[in-house]
C-alpha positions in Angstrom: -27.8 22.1 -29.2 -25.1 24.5 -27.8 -22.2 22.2 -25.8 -21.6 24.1 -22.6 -17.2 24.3 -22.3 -15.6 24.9 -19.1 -13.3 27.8 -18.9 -9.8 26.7 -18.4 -8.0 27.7 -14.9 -4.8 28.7 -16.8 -7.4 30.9 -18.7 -8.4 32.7 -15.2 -5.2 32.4 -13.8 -3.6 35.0 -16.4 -7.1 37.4 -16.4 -6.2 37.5 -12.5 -2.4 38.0 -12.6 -3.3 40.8 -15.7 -5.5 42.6 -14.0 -3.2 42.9 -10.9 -0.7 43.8 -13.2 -3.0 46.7 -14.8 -3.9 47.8 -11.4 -0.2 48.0 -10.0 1.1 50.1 -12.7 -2.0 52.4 -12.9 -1.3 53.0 -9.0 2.3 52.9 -9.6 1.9 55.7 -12.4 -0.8 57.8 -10.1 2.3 57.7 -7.3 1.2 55.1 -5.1 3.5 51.8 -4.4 1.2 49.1 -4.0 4.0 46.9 -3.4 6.8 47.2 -0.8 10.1 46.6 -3.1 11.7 48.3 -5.8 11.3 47.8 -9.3 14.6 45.9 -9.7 13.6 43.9 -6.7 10.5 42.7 -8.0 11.7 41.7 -11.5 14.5 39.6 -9.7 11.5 37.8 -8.3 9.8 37.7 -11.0 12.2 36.3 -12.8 13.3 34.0 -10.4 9.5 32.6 -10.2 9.5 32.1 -13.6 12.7 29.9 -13.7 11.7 28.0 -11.3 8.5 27.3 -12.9 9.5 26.9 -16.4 12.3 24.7 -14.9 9.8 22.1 -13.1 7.6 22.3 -16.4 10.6 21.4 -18.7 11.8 18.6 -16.2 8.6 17.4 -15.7 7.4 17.2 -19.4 7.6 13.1 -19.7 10.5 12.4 -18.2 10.2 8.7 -17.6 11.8 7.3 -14.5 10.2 4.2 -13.1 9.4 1.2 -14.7 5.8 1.7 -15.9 6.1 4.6 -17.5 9.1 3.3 -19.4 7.2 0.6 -20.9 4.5 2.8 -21.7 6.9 5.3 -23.9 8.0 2.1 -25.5 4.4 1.0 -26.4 3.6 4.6 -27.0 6.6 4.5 -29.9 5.3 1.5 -31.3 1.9 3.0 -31.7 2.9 5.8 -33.6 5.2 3.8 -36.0 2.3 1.6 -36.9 -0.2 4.3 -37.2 3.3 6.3 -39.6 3.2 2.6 -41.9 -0.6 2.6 -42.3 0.1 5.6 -44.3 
């Protein structure tokens, strides 16, 4: 029986922003501007985006901060170290 998977959105997400890319530098190669800024505009944003984004990611990433979620890394560790003595 085949198992029917779901594509993943972060999947789509990058087909979309790759083909815009494509498209932008075939029109930006042809002589158009499809966008309004300069190249070293648009790579400060660009960069700046991805900061920011990398930056909530990184902070994000199981940073415990209230109580429950403290107890649950602490229950989380003690998991793992019985699971590394069953070995």
């Amino acid at each position: 029986m085949i198992e029917h998977l779901k594509v993943e959105k972060g999947t789509i997400i990058r087909t979309v922003v790759l083909i815009f890319v494509i498209i932008n530098q075939f029109l930006t190669l042809i002589g158009k501007n499809p966008i309004p800024y300069s190249s070293e505009e648009f790579e400060q944003i660009a960069a700046f985006i991805a900061d920011f984004v990398m930056t909530i990611i990184v902070w994000w990433k199981n940073n415990s901060f209230t109580q429950a979620a403290l107890h649950g890394d602490k229950r989380k560790d003690e998991i793992k170290s019985w699971s590394k003595s069953d070995k």
